[in-house]
N, C-alpha and C positions, 0 to 999 in steps of 0.2 A: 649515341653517335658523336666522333669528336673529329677536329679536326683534321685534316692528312691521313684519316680512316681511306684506303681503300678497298671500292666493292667490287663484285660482278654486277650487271643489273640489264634488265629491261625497261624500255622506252615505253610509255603509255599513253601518249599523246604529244602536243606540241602548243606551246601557249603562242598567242599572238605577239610576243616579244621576240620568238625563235630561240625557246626554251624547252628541252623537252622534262617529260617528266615522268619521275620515275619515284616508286617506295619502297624505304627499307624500314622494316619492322613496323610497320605503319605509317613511317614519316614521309611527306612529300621532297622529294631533292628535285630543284630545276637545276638542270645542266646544258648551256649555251650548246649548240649545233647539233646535239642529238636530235637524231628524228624517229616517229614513233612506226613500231616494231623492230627498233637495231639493239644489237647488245653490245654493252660495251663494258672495259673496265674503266670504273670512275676514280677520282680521287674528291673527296670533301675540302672544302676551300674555305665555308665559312658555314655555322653554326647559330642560327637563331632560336629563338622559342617555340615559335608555332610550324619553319623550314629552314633549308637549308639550302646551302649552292654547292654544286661540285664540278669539275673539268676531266673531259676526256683524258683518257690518257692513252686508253688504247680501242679503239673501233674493230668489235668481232666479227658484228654480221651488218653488215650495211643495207639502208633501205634499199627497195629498188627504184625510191623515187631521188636517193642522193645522187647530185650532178658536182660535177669540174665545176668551181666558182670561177668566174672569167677573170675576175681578178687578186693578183697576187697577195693584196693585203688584206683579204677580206677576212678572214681569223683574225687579226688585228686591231681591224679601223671601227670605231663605234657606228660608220655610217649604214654596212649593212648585215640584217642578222638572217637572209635566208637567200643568198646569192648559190648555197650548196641544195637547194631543195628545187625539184623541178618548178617553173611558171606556175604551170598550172593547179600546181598545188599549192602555191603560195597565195592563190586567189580562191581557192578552198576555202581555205585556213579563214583570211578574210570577212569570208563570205559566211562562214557559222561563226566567227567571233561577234559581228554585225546581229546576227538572228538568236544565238545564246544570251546577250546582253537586253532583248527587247522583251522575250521569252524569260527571263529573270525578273524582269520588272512586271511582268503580268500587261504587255502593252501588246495586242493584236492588231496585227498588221500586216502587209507582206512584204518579207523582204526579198529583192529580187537576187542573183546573180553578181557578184563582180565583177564590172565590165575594165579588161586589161588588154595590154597591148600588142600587137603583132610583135613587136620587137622593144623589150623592154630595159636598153639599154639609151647611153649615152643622149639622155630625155629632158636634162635640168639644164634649166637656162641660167641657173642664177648661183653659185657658189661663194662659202665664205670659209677661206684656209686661216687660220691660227698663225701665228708667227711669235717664235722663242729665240730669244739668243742664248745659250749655255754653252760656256767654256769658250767663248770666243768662236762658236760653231753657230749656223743659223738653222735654225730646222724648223720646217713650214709640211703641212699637211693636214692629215683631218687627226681630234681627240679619239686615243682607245677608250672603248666603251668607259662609261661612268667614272673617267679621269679627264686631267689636266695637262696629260703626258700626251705630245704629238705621236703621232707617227709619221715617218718622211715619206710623202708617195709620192712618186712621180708621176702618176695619171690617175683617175679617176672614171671607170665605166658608166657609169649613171650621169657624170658630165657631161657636156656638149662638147664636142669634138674640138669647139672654138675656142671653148673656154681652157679646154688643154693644151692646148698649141698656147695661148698667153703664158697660164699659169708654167708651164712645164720655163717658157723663156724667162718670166720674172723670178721663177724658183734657179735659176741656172746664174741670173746675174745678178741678186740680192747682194749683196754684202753686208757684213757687221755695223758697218754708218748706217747704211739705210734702214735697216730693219732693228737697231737699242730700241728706238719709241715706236715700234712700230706693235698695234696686238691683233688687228687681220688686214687679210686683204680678200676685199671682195669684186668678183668678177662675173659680170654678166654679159647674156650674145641674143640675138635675136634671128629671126627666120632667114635675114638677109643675110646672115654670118658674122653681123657688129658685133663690136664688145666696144662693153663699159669696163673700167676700174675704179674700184676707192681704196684708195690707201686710208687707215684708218688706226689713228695712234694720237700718244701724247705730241710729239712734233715731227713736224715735215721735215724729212732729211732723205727725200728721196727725189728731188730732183732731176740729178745726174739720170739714176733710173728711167724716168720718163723719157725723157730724149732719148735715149736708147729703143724704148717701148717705140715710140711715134717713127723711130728711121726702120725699126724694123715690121712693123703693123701698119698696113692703111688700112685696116679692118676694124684699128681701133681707134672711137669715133669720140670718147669722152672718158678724163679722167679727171680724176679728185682726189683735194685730202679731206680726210674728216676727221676732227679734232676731238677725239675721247679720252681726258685723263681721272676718267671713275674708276671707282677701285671695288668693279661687282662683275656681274658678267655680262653687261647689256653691250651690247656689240656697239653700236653706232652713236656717236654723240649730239651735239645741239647743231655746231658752227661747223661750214666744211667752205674749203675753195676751191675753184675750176684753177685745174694745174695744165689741161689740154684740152679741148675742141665745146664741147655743150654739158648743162649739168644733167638733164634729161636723154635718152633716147627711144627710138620710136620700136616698140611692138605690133604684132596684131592680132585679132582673135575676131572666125568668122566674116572675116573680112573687114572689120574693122579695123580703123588705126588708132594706135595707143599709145602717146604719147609719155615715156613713164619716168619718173624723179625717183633716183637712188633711193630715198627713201622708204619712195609708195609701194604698197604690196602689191605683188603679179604674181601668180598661179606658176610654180618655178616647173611643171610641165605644161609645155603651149598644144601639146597635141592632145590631152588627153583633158586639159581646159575647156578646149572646143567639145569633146565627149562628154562630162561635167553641165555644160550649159545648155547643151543641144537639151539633155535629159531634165533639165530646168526648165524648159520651154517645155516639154513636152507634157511635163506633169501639170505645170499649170494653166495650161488648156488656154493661153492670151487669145483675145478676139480685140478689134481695133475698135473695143470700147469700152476696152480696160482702165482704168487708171492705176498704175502701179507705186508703189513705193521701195526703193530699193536703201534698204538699213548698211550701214558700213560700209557706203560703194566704193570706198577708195577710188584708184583713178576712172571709175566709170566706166570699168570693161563691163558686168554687167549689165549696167544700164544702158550703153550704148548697144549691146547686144540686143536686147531685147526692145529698144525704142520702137525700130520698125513694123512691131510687130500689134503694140497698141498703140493706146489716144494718149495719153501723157505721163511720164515716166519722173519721179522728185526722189534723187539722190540724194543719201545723210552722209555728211562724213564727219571726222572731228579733226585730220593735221590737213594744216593749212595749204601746204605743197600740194596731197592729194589732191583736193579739192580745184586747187589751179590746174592742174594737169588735167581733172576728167571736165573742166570750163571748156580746156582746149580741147581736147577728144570732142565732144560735143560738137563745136563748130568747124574741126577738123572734117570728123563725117558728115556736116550738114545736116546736122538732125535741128529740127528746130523743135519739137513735143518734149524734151528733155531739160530739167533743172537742177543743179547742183546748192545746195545748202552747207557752208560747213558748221558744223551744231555737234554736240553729245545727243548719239542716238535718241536717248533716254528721256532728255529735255525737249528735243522737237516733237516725239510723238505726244509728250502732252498738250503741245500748243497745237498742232496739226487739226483744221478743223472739215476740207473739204471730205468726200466721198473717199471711199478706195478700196477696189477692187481683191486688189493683189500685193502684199507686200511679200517682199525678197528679201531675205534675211543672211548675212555671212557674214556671223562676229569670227571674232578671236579664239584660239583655244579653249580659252572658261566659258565660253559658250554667250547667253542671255542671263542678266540679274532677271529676281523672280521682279523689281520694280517694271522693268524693260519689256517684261512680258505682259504685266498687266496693261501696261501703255499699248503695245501692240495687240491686243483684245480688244480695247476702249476704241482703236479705227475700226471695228466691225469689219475686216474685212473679209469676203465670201473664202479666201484659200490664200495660206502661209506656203511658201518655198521656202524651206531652210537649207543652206548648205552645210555642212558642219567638219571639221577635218578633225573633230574629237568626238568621236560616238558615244563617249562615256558622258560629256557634258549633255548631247545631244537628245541621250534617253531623259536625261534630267527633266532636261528645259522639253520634252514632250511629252510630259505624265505632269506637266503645270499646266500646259496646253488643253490636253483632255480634260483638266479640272476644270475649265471655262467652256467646257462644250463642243474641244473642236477636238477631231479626231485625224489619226495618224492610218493615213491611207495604205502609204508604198513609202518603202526606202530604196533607192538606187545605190550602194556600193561605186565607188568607180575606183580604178588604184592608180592614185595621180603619181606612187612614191615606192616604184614596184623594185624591189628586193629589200625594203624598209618594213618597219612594219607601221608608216603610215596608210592612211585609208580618207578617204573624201568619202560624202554620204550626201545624197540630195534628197529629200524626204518634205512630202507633199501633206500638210494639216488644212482639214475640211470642212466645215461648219456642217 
């Protein structure tokens, strides 16, 4: 098989990346939006050792579960790779990617169902557009897949309606001053219809911009510059200044209020958050004489979440804004059984010496060090909640789990990231 080979071929599955897959002569070829039982004629793009990639060129027989992608750049934009495959089978797909990987690792357990949404569109609260200047042109939107090259979109279906209407005005009145230093712009809205912005580059030369934003938006409630002149790909920098109204704004979840710092993490779907925590309460069975511990609580939507529901709730965090924000959420809600620490996970659960019930667990992508886990054994406590938004780390860090005795009951699916092929997973370990 060589390059620019083209074949006939048949689809025989669909990976979780929204890849389908197909063989010639024995060899596996993933080919981007093919779905399985379609034929199509391929072209080879690229040639490895053990596979291979190749692109549509021409679509014979189409599933009957291929749909109209709602929108227009979705062959393009890296943001989503199954907008052409019906809902419901995109929560399939999910759903035995989740049970295939548990079932690999020899780990019994039940996994439930994908729980998705009535209407899985225009769902993210929180966006962050790229910004290039080339040839004295300015071009802002999302990266094609596994590049550095924009694509120019004018809207975004899986954004907030609110966030469109900003992005769409600051993509219309950008100009070449504003946007030399400029490497994103990130914009976030809440339940009430706010938006945040942060302009985010080497230097603030966007001024003018904002005045413009502020005569045309009273919906937008706070903006910033944030000052990154790193030469990697980490979005956000150290130092940033209030250019308009607060540096914080208020979310909520469950009826909570949520005070939140550009910085802090928030669950960038709010509705299907609430689905996510509901099913965290659920699994861990709280009684109001509990004592919980909530690891990586950033601003304190979980913990405040679940405060009322036991005797005393000790949130970890490690960045210091978080930390101040879920201080406030705390007494914002009047919870008084709730405390924030900021600390490295990893270091407070070794000092940690009262009782505890219930610890609540939501790292980062890499999941838990095997350190981090032992420390959370060492609290003894009767049942772990883990949330996890990387199922691969997740199986990890729960077959180090089972080594210490505790076992993996249930996993809940939820698709916080629907035509992505992210996945959230809430999964209940039980002594």
């Amino acid at each position: 098989m060589r390059k620019n080979e083209v074949y006939e071929v048949s689809c025989l599955d669909v990976t979780n990346q929204g890849y389908g897959v197909v063989r010639i002569d024995g060899q596996v070829v993933f080919v981007p939006g093919l779905l399985k039982e379609e034929k199509a004629r391929i072209k080879i793009v690229k040639v490895l050792k053990k596979y291979a990639f190749g692109k549509i060129e021409e679509l014979q027989i189409a599933s009957k579960d291929r749909v109209e992608p709602k929108c227009p750049y979705a062959s393009r934009c890296g943001g989503c790779c199954f907008q052409h495959l019906a809902y419901t089978k995109q929560l399939d797909i999910k759903t035995e990617y989740v049970r295939q990987l548990f079932i690999r690792n020899h780990l019994d357990c039940t996994i439930k169902d994908t729980l998705g949404m009535q209407d899985p569109f225009y769902y993210r609260n929180k966006a962050q557009f790229p910004v290039q200047v080339i040839n004295d042109t300015v071009h802002m939107g999302f990266y094609r897949p596994h590049s550095n090259s924009i694509v120019d979109c004018d809207s975004c279906v899986i954004q907030s309606k609110e966030i469109n209407k900003v992005y769409q005005f600051i993509k219309a009145n950008m100009n070449v001053e504003n946007a030399k230093t400029l490497r994103h712009v990130l914009i976030r809205s809440n339940a009430l219809g706010q938006v945040q912005i942060v302009f985010i580059g080497k230097e603030n030369h966007v001024d003018a911009l904002v005045k413009k934003i502020t005569e045309n938006f009273n919906n937008v409630v706070s903006i910033l510059f944030n000052k990154n002149d790193r030469e990697d790909n980490v979005i956000l920098g150290d130092s940033y200044r209030v250019l308009y109204g607060l540096e914080s704004m208020r979310q909520t979840c469950m009826s909570q209020k949520i005070q939140l710092h550009f910085k802090s993490f928030f669950q960038v779907n709010s509705k299907q958050m609430e689905v996510l925590y509901l099913q965290a309460i659920h699994l861990a069975n709280l009684s109001k004489e509990d004592r919980v511990i909530d690891l990586y609580s950033g601003v304190g939507t979980i913990g405040c979440v679940i405060a009322p529901y036991v005797k005393k709730v000790t949130g970890v965090e490690i960045v210091p804004e978080a930390v101040e924000n879920a201080k406030k959420n705390a007494q914002l809600n009047q919870l008084s059984n709730i405390d924030f620490v900021c600390e490295d996970a990893s270091i407070f659960v070794q000092k940690y010496k009262e009782e505890t019930d219930v610890v609540f667990v939501d790292p980062p992508r890499k999941g838990l060090s095997e350190a981090g886990i032992s420390h959370i054994i060492g609290l003894h406590p009767k049942r772990v909640v883990y949330i996890s938004c990387n199922p691969n780390t997740l199986v990890r860090d729960v077959k180090l789990f089972e080594k210490s005795g505790y076992h993996c009951k249930v996993v809940q699916p939820v698709d916080m990231f629907c035509h992505t092929n992210g996945l959230e997973c809430v999964c209940l370990l039980e002594k």
